[in-house]
C-alpha positions as CSV (number, residue, x, y, z in Angstrom):
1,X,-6.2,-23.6,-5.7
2,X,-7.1,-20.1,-4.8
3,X,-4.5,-18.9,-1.8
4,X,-5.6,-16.6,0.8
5,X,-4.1,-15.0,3.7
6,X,-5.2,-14.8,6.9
7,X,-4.9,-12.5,10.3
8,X,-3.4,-16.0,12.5
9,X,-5.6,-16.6,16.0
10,X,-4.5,-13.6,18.3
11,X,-2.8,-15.7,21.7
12,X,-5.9,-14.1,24.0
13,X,-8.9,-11.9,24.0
14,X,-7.0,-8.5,24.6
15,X,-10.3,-7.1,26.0
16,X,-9.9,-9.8,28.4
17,X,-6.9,-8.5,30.1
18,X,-7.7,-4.9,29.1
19,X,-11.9,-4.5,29.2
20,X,-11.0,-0.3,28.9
21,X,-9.7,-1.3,25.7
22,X,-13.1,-2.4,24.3
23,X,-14.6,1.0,23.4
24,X,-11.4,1.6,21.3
25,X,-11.9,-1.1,18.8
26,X,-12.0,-0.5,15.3
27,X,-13.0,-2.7,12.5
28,X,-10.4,-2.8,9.7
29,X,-9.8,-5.0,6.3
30,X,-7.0,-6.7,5.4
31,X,-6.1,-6.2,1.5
32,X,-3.7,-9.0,1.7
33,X,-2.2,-8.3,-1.3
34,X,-0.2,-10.9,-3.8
35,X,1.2,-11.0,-7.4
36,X,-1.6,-11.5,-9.8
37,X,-2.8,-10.1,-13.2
38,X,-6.2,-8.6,-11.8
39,X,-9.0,-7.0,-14.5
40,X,-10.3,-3.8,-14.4
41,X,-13.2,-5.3,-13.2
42,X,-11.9,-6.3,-9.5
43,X,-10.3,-4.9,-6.7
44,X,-6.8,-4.5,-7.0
45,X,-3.6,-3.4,-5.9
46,X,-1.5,-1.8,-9.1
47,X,-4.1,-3.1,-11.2
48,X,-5.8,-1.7,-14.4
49,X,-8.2,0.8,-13.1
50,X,-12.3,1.2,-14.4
51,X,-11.5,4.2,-16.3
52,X,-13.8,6.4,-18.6
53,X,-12.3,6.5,-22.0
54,X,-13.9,9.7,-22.4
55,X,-12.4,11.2,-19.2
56,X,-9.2,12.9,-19.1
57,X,-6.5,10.5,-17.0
58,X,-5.1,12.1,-13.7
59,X,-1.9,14.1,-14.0
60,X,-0.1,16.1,-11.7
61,X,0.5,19.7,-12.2
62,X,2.7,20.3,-7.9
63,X,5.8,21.6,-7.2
64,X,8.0,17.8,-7.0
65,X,11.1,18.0,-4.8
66,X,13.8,18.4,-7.4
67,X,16.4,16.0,-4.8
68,X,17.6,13.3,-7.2
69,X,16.6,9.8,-5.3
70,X,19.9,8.4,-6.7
71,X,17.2,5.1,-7.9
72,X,15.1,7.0,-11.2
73,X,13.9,4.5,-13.6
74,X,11.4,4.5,-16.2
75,X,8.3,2.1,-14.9
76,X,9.0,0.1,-17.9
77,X,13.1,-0.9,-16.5
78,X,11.6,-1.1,-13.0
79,X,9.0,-3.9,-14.3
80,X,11.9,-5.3,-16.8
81,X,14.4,-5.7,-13.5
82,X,11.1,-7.7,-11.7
83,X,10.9,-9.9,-14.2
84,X,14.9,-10.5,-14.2
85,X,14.8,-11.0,-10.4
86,X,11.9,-13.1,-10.7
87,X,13.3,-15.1,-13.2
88,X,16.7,-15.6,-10.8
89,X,15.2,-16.2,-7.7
90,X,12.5,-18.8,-9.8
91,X,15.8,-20.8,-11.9
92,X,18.1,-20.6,-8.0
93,X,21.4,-20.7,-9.8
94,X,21.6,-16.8,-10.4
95,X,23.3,-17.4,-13.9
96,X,22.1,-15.7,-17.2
97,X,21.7,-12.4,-18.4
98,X,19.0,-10.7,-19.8
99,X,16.6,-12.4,-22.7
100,X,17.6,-10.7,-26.2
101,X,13.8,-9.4,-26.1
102,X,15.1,-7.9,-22.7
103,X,18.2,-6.0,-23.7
104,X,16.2,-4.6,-26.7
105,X,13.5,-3.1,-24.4
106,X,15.8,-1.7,-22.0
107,X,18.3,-0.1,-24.5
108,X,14.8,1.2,-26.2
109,X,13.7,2.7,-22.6
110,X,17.5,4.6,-22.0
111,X,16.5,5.8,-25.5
112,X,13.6,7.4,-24.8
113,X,14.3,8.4,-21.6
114,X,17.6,10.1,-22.3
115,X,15.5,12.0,-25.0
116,X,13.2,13.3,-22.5
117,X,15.5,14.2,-19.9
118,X,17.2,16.8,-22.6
119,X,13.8,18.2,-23.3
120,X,12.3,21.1,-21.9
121,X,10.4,21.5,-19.3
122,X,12.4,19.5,-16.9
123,X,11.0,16.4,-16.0
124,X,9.7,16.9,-12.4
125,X,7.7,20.1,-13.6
126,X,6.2,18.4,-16.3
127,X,2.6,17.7,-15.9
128,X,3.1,14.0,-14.5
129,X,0.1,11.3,-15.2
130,X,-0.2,9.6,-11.8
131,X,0.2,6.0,-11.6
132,X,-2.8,3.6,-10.3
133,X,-2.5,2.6,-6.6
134,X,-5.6,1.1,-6.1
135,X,-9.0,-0.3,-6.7
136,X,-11.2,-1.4,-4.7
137,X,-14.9,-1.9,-4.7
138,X,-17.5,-2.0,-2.2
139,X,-18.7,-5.1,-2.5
140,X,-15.2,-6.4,-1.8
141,X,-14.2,-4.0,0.8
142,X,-18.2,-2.9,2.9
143,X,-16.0,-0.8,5.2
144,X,-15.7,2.1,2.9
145,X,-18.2,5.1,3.0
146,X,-18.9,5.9,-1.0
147,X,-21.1,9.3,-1.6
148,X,-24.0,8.8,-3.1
149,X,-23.9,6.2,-5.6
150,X,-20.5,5.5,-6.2
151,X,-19.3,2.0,-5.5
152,X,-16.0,1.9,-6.3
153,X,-12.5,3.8,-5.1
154,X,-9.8,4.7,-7.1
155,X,-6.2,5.9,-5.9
156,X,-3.6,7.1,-8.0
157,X,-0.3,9.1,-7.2
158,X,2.5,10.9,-8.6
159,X,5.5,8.8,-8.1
160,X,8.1,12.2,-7.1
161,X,8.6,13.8,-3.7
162,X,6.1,16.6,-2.5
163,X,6.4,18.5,0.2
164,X,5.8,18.4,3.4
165,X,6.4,14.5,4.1
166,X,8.8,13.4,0.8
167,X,6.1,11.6,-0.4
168,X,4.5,10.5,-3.6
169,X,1.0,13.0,-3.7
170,X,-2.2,11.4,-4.2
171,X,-5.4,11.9,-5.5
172,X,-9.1,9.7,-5.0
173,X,-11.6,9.4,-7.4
174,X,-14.9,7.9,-6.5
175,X,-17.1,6.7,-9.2
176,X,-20.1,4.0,-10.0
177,X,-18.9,1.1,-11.6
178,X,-22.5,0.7,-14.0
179,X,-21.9,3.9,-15.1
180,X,-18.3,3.0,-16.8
181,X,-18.8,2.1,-20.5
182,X,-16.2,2.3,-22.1
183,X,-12.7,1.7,-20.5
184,X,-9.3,3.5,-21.2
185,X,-7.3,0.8,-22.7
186,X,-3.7,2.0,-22.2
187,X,-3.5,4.5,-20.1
188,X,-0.6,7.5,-19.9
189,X,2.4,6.9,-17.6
190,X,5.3,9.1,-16.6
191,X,8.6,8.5,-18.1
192,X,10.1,7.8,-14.7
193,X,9.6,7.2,-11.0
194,X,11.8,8.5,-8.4
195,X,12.2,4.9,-6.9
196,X,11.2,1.6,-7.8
197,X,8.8,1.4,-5.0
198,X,6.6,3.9,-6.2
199,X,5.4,1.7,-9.3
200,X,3.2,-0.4,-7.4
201,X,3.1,-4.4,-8.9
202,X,-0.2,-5.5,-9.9
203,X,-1.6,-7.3,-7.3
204,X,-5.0,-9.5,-6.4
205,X,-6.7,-9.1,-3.1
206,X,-8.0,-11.6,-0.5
207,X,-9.9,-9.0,1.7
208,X,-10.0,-9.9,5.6
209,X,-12.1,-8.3,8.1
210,X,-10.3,-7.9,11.4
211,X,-10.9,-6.1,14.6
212,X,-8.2,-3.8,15.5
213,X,-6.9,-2.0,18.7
214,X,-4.9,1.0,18.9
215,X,-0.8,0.8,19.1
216,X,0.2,1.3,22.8
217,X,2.1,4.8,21.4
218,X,-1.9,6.0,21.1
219,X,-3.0,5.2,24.7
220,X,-3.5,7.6,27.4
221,X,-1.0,7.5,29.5
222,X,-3.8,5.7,32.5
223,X,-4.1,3.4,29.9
224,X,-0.8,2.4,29.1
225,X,0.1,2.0,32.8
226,X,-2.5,-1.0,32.8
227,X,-0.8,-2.8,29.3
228,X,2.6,-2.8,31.1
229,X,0.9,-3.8,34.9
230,X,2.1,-7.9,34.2
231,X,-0.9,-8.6,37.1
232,X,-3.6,-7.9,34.4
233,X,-2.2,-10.0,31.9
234,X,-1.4,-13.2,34.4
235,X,-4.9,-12.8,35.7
236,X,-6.2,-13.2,32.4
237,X,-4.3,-16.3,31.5
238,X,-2.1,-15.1,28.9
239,X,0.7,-17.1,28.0
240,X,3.0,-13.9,27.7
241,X,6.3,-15.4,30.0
242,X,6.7,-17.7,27.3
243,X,6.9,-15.0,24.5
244,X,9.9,-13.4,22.8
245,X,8.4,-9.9,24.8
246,X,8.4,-11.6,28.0
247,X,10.4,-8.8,30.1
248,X,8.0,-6.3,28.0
249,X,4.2,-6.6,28.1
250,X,4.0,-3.6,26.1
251,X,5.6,-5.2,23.3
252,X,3.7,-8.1,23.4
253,X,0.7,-6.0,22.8
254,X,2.2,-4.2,20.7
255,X,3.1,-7.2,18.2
256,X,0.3,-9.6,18.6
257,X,-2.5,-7.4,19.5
258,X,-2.6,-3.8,18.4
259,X,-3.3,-2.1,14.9
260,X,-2.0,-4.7,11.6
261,X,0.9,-4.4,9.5
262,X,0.2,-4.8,6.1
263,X,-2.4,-2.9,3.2
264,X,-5.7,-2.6,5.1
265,X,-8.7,-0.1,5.1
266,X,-10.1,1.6,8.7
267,X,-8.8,0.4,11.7
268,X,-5.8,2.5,13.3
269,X,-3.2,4.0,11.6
270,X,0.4,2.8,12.2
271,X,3.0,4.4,13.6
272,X,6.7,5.3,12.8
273,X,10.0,4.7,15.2
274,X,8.9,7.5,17.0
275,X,5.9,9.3,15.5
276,X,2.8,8.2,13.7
277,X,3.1,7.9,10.2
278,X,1.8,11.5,8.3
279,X,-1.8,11.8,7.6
280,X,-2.2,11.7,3.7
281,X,-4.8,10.4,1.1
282,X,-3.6,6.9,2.1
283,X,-3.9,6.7,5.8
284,X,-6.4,4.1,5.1
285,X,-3.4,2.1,3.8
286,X,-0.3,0.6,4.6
287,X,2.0,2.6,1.8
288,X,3.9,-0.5,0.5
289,X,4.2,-0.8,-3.0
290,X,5.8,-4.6,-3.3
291,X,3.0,-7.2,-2.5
């Protein structure tokens, strides 16, 4: 049974209410992202990327924040404790230890990561090899603008802190999948990652195309004084007095009808408590590693 996700019925036509909003839709798709073992050969989140054997893998030669997250673990404990929370949250008693095969890994990792931390360079200024984010072809995802005749984007990152946003620094590579012969079997990948959320879990996609409108935090202010006037919306029909934003039409929009949460490329960017979210390499994406 193949699952897929899907953007639920939106509970009325928001151009209905709002017909100015019309010239501000964007098309956007929906990775919807879940747990998987994808191939090099399909789009992925966190999966194996179409790499040339021949060419040199990504690494990071910036100035990382030197602030200690408090959370550093090599990428092979962070999958190790996945596995062990898996295995819990699969078995509902939350009994048992680790496997024997389990201890012997992670006492090997604390091995080889203690040996590297006492080496010089320290670790942040070493050369880092970035980690794959994601992989996602054109066929899968038409929304994406490829030069020439590349068919297929690649995103990586370095899993420390750069300036100016605290954030991991990526990098896009843009390349045509025919033209990949030979693949890099095993990869490089840095000894640690300044939280577990930068190791991104190898996911499978179930791409969605959705329309999206802009969060109410982007509209003029003529145009936010119609989302909040309740005459539009009762005009139109829409059920909102029986919502959990009933005293709050703006939320309402907001929640049900503006830009989606979630991995997606185009549409509108998302916003933060207060601010939107910084520009960066990913503002295509939603910057959740978990799936």
């Amino acid at each position: 049974m193949v699952f897929v996700r899907t953007t639920p019925p939106r509970p009325v036509d928001v151009t209905a209410v709002l017909p100015e909003l019309a010239p501000l839709a964007r098309p956007a798709i929906r990775l919807h992202p879940r747990p998987g073992s994808p191939s090099a050969g399909e789009s992925s989140v966190g999966g194996p990327l179409l790499w040339p054997a021949e060419e040199p893998w990504p690494h990071c030669e910036a100035s990382h924040l030197h602030v200690d997250s408090g959370f550093r673990q090599s990428p092979a404990d962070v999958r190790l404790m996945r596995r062990r929370q898996a295995r819990w949250h699969r078995d509902h008693d939350g009994r048992g230890g680790m496997t024997p095969e389990e201890e012997a890994i992670k006492e090997r990792n604390a091995a080889r990561l203690t040996e590297r931390l006492d080496a010089d360079p320290p670790p942040a200024d070493c050369p880092v090899p970035m980690l794959p984010v994601a992989q996602l072809y054109l066929r899968d995802i038409p929304l994406l603008q490829p030069p020439g005749q590349a068919d297929l984007l690649q995103v990586l990152w370095c899993p420390y802190d750069h300036d100016p946003h605290h954030k991991p620094a990526t990098a896009l590579f843009w390349r045509s999948a025919a033209e990949v012969v030979d693949i890099l079997a095993t990869p490089p990948e840095p000894y640690e990652v300044n939280d577990d959320g930068y190791l991104p879990e190898p996911c499978v996609l179930a791409p969605e195309a959705i329309t999206e409108y802009p969060n109410s935090l982007d509209l003029s202010p003529q145009m936010l004084l119609m989302v909040q006037d309740w005459s539009r919306w009762q005009a139109a029909g829409a059920d909102v007095d029986s919502s959990e934003h009933a005293d709050c039409p703006r939320d309402f929009y907001d929640v049900h009808l503006a830009d989606a949460p979630g991995w997606k490329v185009g549409g509108w960017p998302p916003w933060g408590r207060t601010d939107p979210n910084p520009d960066t390499a990913l503002s295509v994406m939603c910057r959740w590693s978990r799936c």
